[in-house]
Rosetta silent file (secondary structure, phi, psi, omega in degrees, C-alpha in Angstrom):
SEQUENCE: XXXXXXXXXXXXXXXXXXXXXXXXXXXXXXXXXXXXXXXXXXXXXXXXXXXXXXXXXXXXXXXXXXXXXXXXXXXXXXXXXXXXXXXXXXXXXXXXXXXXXXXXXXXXXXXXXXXXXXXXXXXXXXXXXXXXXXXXXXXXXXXXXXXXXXXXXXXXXXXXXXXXXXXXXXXXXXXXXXXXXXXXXXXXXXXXXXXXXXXXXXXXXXXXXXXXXXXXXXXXXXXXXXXXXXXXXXXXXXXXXXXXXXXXX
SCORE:     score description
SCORE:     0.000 S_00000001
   1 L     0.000  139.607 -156.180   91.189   77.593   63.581 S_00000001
   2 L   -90.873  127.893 -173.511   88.795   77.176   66.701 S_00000001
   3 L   -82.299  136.548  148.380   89.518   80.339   69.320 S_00000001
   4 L   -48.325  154.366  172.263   90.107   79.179   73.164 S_00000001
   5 E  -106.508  135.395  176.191   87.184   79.780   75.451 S_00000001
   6 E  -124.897  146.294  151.257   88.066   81.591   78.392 S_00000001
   7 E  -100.619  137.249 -166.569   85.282   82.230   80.679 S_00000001
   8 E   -82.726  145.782  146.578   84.837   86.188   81.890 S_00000001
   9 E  -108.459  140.563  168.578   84.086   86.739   85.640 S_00000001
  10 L  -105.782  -34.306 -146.645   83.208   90.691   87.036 S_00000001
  11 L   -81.188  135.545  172.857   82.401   89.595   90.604 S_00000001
  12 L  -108.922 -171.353  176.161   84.763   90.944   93.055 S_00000001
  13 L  -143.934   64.274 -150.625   84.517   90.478   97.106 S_00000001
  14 L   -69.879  -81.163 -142.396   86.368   94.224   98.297 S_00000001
  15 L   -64.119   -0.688  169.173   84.858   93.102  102.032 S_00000001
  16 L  -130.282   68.058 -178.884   86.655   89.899  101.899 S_00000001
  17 L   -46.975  -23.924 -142.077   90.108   89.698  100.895 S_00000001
  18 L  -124.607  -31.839  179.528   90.867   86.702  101.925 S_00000001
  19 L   -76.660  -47.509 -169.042   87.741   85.071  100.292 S_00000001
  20 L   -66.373  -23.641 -171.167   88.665   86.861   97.063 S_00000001
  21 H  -109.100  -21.048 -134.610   92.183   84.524   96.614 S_00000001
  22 H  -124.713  -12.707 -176.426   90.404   81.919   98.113 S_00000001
  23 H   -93.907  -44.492  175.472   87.856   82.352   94.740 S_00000001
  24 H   -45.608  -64.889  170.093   91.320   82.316   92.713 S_00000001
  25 H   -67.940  -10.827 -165.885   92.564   79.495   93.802 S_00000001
  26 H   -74.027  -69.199 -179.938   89.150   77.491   94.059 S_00000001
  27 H   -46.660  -29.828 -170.486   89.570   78.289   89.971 S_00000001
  28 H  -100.238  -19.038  138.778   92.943   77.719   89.707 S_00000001
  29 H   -82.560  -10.174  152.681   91.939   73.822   90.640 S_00000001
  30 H   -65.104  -60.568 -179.951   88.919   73.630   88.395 S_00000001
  31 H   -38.012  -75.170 -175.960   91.480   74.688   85.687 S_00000001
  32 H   -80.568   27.055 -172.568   93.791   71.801   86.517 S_00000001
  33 H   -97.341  -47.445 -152.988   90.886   69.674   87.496 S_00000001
  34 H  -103.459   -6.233  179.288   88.906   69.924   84.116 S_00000001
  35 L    50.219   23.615 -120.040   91.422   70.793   81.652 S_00000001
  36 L  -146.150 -140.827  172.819   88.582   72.726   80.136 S_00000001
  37 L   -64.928 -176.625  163.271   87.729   76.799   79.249 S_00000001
  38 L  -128.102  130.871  156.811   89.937   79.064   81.503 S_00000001
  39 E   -63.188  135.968  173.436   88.939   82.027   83.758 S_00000001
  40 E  -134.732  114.925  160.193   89.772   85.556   83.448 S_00000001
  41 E   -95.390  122.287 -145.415   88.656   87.635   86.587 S_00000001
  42 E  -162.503  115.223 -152.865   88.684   90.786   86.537 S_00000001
  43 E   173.282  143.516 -159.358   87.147   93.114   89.205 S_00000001
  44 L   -73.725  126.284 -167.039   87.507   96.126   91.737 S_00000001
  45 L   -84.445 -147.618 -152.363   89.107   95.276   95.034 S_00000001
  46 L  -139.547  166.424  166.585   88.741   96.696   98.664 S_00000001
  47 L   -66.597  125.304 -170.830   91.745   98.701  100.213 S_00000001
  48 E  -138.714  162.622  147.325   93.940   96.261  100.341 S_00000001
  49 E   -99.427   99.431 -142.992   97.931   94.870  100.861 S_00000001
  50 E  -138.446  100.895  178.934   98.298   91.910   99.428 S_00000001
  51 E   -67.558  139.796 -177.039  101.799   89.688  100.707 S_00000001
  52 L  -109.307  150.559 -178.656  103.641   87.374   98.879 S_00000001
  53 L   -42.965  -39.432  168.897  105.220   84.601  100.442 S_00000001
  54 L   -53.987  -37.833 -157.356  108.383   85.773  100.827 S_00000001
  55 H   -64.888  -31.960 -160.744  106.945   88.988  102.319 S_00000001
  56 H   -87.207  -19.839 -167.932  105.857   86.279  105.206 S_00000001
  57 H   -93.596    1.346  179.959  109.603   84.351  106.251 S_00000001
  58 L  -112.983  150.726 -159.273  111.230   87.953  106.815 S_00000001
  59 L   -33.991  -53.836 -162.757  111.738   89.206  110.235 S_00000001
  60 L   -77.579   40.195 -163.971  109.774   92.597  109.643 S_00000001
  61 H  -109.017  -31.056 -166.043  106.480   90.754  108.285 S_00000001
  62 H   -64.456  -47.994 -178.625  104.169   91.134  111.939 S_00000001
  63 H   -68.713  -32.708 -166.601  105.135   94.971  111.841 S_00000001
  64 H   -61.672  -53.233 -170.175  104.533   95.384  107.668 S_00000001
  65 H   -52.556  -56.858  177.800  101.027   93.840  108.713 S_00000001
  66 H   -49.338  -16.664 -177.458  100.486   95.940  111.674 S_00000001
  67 H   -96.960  -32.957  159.138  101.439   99.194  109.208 S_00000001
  68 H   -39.125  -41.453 -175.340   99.360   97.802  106.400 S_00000001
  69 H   -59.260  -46.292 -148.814   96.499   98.112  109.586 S_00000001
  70 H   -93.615   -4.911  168.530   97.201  101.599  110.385 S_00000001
  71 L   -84.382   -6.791  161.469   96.948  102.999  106.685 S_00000001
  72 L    92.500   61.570  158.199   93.191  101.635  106.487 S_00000001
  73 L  -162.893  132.819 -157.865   94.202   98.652  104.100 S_00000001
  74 E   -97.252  113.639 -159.292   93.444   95.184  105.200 S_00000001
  75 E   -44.608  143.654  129.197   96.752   92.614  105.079 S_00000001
  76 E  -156.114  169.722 -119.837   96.442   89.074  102.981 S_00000001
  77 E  -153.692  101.873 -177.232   98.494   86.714  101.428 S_00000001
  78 L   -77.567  149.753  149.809   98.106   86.401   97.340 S_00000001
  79 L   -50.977  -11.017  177.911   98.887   83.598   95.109 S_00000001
  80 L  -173.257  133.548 -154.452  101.350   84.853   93.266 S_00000001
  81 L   137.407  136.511  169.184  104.203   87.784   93.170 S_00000001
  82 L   -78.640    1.800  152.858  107.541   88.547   94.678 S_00000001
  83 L  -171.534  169.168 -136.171  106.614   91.267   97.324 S_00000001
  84 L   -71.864  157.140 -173.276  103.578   92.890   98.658 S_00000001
  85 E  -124.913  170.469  176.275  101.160   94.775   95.993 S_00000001
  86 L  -141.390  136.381  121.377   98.358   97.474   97.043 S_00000001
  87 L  -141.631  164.310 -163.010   94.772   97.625   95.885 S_00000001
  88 L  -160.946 -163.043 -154.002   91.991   99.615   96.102 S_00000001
  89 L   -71.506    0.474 -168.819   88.994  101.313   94.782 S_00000001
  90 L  -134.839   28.602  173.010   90.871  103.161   92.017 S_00000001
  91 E  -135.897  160.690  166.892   92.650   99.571   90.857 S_00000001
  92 L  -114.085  112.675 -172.123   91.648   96.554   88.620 S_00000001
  93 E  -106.388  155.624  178.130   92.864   93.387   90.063 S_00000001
  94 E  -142.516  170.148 -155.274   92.521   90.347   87.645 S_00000001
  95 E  -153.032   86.167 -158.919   92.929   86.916   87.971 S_00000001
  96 L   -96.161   30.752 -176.889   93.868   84.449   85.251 S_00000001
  97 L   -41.639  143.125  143.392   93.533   80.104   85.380 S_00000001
  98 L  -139.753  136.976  176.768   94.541   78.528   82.334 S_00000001
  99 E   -71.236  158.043  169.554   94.647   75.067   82.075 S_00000001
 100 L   171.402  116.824 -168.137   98.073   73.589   80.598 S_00000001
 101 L   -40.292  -38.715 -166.225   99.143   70.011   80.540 S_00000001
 102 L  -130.108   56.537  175.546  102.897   71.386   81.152 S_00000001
 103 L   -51.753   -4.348  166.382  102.785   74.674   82.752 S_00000001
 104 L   -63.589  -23.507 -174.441  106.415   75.204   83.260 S_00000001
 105 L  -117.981   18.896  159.020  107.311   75.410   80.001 S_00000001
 106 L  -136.735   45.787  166.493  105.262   78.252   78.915 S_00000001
 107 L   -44.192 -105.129 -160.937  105.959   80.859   82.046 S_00000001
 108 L   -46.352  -64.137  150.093  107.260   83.585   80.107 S_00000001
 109 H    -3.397  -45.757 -167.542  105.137   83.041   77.594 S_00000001
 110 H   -83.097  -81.027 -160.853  101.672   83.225   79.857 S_00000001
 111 H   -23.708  -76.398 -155.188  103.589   86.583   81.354 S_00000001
 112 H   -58.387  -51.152  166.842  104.061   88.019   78.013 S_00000001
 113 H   -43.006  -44.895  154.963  100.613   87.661   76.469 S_00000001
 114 H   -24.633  -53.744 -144.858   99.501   89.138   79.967 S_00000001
 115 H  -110.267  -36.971  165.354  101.295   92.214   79.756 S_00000001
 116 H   -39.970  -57.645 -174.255  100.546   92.169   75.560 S_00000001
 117 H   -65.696   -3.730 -167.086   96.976   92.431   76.574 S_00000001
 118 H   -99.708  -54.299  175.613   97.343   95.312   78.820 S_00000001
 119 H   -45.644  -56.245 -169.426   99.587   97.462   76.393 S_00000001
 120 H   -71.589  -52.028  146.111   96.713   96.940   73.369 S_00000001
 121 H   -23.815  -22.932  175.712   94.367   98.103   76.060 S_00000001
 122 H  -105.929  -53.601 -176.337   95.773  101.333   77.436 S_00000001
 123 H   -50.368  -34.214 -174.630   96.827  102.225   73.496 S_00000001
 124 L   -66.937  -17.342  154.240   93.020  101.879   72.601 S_00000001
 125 L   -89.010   23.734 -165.486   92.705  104.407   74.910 S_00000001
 126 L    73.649    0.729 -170.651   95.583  106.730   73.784 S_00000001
 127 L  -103.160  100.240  170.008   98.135  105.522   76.362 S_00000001
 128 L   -68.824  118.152 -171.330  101.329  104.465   75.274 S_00000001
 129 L  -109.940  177.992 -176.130  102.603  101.771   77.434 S_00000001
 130 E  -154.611  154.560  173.541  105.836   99.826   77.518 S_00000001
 131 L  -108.978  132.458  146.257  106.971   96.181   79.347 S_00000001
 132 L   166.863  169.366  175.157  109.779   95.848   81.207 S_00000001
 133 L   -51.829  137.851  157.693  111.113   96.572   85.113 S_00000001
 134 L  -136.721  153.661 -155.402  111.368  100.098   85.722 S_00000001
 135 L  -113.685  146.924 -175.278  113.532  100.971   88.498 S_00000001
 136 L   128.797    8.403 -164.398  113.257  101.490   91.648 S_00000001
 137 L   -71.811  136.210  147.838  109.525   99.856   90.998 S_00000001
 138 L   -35.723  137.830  155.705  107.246   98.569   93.684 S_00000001
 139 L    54.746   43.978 -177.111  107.278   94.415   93.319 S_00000001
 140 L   -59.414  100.271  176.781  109.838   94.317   90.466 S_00000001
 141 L  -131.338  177.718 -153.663  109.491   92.231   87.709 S_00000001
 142 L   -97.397   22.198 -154.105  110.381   92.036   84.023 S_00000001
 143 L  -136.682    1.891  176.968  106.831   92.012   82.878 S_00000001
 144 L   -41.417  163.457  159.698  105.709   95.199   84.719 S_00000001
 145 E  -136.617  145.113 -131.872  104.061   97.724   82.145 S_00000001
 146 E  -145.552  135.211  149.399  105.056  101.473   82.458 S_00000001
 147 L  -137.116  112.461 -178.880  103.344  104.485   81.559 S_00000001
 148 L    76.579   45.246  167.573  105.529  107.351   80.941 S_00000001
 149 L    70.864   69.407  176.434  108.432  105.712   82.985 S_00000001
 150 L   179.417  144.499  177.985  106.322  104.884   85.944 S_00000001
 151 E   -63.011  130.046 -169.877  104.434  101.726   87.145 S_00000001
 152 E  -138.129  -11.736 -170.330  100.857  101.176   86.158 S_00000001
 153 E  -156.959  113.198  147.463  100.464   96.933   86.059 S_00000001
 154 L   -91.709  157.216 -178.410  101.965   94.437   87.765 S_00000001
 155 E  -160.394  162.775 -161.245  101.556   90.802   87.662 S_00000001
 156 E  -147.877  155.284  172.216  102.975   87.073   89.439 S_00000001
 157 E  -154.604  154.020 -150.098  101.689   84.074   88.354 S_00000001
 158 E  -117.394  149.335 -177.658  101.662   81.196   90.402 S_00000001
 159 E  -106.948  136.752  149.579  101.838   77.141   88.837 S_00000001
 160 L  -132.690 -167.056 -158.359  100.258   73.798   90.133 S_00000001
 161 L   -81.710   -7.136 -165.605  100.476   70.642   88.026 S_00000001
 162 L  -146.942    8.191  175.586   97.844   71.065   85.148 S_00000001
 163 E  -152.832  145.589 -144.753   97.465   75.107   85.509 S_00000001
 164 E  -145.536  114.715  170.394   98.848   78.125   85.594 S_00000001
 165 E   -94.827  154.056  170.820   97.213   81.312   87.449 S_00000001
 166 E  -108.156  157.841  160.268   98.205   85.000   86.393 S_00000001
 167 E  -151.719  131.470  153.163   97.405   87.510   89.145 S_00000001
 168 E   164.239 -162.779 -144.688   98.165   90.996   89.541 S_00000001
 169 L  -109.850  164.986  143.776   96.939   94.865   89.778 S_00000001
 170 L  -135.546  108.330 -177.747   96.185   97.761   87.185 S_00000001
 171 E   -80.667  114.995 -130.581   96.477  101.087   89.008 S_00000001
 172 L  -107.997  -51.005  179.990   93.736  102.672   87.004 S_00000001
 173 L  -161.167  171.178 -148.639   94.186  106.348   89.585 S_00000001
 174 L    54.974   16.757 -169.515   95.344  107.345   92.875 S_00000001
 175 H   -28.114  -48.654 -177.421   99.089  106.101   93.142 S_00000001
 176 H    -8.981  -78.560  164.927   99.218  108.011   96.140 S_00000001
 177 H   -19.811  -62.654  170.565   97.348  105.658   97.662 S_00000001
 178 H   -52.191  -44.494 -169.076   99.659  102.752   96.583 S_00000001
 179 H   -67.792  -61.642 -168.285  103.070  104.813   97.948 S_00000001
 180 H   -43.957  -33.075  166.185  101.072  105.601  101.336 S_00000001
 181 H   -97.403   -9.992  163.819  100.600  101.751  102.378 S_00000001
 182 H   -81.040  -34.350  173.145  103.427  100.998  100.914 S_00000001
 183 H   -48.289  -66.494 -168.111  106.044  103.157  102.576 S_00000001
 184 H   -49.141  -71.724 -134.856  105.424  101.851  106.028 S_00000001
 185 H   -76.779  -16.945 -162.157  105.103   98.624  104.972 S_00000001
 186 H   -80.322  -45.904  166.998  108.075   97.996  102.485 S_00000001
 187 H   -24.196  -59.984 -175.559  110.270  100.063  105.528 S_00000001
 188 H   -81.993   -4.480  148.944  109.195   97.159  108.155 S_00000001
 189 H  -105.893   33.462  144.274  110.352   94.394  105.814 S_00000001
 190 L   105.578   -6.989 -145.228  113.586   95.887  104.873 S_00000001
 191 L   -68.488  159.184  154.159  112.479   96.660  100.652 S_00000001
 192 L  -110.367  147.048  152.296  114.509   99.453   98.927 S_00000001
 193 L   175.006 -163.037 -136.924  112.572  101.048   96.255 S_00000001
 194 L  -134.892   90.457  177.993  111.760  104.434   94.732 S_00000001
 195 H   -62.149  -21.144  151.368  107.664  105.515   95.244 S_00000001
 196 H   -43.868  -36.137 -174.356  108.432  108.040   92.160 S_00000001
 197 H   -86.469   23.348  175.690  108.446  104.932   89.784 S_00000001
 198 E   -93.723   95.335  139.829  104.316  104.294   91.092 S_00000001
 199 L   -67.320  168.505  169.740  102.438  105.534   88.389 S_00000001
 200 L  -152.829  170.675  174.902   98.584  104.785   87.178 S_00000001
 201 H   -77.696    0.208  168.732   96.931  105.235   83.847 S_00000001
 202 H   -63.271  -23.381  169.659   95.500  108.308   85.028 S_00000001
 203 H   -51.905    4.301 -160.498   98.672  109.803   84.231 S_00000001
 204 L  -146.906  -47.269 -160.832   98.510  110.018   80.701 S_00000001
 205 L  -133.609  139.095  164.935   94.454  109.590   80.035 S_00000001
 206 L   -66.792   70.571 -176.692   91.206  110.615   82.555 S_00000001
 207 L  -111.731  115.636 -160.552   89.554  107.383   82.162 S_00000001
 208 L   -46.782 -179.698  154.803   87.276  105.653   84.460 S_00000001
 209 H   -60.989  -39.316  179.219   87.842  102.313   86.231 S_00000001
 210 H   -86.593   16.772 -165.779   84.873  100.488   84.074 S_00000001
 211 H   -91.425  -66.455 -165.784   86.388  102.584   80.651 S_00000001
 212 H   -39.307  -50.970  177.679   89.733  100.437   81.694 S_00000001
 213 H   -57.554  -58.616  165.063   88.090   97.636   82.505 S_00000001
 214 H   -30.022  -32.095 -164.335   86.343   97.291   78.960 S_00000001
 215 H   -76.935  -47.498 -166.727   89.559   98.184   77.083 S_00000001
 216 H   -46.117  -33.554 -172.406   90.894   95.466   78.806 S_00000001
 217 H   -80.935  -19.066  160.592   88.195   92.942   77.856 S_00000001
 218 H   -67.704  -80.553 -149.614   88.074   94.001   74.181 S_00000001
 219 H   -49.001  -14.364 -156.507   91.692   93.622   73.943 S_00000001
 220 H   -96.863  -62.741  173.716   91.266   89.875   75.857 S_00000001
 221 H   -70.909    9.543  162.519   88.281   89.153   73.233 S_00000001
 222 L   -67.463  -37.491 -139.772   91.259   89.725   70.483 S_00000001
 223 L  -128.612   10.975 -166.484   92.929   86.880   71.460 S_00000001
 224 L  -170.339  174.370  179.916   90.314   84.122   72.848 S_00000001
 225 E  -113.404  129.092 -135.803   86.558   83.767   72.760 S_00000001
 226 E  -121.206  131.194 -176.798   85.225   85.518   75.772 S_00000001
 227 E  -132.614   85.919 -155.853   81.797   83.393   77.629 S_00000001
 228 E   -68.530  161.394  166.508   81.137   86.214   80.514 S_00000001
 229 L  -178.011  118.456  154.126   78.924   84.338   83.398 S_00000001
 230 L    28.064  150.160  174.781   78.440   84.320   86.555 S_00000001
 231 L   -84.099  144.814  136.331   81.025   82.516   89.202 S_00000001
 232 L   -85.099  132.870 -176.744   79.609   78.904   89.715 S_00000001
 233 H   -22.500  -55.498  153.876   78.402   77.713   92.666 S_00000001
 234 H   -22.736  -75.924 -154.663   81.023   75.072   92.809 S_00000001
 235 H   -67.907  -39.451  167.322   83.954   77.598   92.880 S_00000001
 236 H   -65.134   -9.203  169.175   82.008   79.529   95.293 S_00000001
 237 H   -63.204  -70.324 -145.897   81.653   76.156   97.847 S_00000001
 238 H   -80.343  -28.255  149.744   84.920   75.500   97.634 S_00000001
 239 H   -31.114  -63.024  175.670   86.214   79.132   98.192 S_00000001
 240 H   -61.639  -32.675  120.203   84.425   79.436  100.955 S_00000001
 241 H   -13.356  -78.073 -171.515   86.432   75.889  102.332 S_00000001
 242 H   -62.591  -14.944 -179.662   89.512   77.146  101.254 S_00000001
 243 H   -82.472  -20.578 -177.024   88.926   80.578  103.154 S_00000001
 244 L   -91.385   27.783  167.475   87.994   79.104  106.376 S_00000001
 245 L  -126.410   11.422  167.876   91.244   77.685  106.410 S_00000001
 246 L   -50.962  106.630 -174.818   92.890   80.972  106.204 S_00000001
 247 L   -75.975  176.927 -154.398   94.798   81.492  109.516 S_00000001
 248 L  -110.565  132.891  163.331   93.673   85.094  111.255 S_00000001
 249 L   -73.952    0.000    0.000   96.561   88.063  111.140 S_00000001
């Protein structure tokens, strides 16, 4: 049987945050445009906060930005997730289009192969990982992956009519880092949660950020036929469109 083609991306944009979702989504309408290969992005971000919609309709969203400011991590508004994420130079953020005639009716589905690929990745590195909420968790959802009772991967995925994006974080080292822009910020929109359950995979193995990255993409090239290349220009046009219509925090 004939493997899907996914096409690999590396390039990230840490000095543009806003550019970087703005690359996501340009891809996440080639995907439903073309019905075609799919994109897997995968690349290091900038210090970052990254808001979910909801995060924006609640009273405390001007100050969460303004706290987001004063911790040295720069505010924007992601495609997909139920409350604000952090990343930064010690994270792997990825990015996921797949085309799919009827994306609604393989959610959970998308999720769980997501979260598959991240488990056979941290075991090839000795890390036993596990899926599921764990609580008191940053962002909670039921697709989270845990190492040693503590968060290490989150992920949201976001739907249009012919595609499905995956998005989310691998904290590779530093949780600190995550709890420190997070306190202030989850405080000024009202969040409860428990900055004990923030874990990374440093907790379990010393492994770099590009060791991580690899496991992932071997474990990725398990399940699909992997065509790494360059972003095309295209995607990079129309990013740069969709970012200049990004209103200013």
């Amino acid at each position: 049987m004939t493997r899907r083609v996914v096409h690999l991306h590396r390039e990230g944009f840490p000095g543009r945050p806003d550019f970087d979702a703005a690359v996501s989504r340009s891809l996440l309408e080639a995907a439903a445009a073309a019905g075609g290969p799919g994109s897997f992005r995968l690349f290091v971000p900038g210090r970052v906060v990254a808001f979910a919609v909801g995060d924006t309709a609640r009273p405390g969203y001007p100050a969460a930005v303004a706290a987001a400011r004063r911790e040295g991590f720069t505010p924007m508004e992601r495609l997909a997730g139920g409350r604000a994420a952090v990343f930064h130079e010690q994270t792997l953020a990825f990015a996921w289009a797949i085309p799919d005639p009827e994306p609604r009716g393989s959610i959970h589905l998308r999720f769980r192969e997501l979260a598959a690929v991240v488990v056979e990745a941290l075991a090839s590195l000795g890390v036993e990982a596990r899926v599921g909420e764990v609580p008191g968790e940053y962002c909670p959802g039921e697709y989270s992956v845990a190492v040693g009772g503590r968060k290490v991967m989150g992920v949201g995925q976001r739907l249009s009519a012919r595609a499905s994006h995956l998005g989310g974080v691998v904290v590779v080292d530093r949780p600190d880092l995550v709890n420190r822009a997070l306190t202030p910020v989850y405080t000024a929109l009202g969040y409860a949660w428990d900055p004990r359950a923030t874990g990374s995979v440093a907790d379990a193995v010393a492994a770099p950020v590009d060791r991580v990255a690899d496991a992932l993409v071997a474990a990725l090239a398990r399940r699909a036929h992997l065509e790494e290349a360059p972003l095309p220009p295209s995607i990079l046009e129309r990013a740069e469109a969709l970012a200049a219509l990004t209103p200013p925090r």
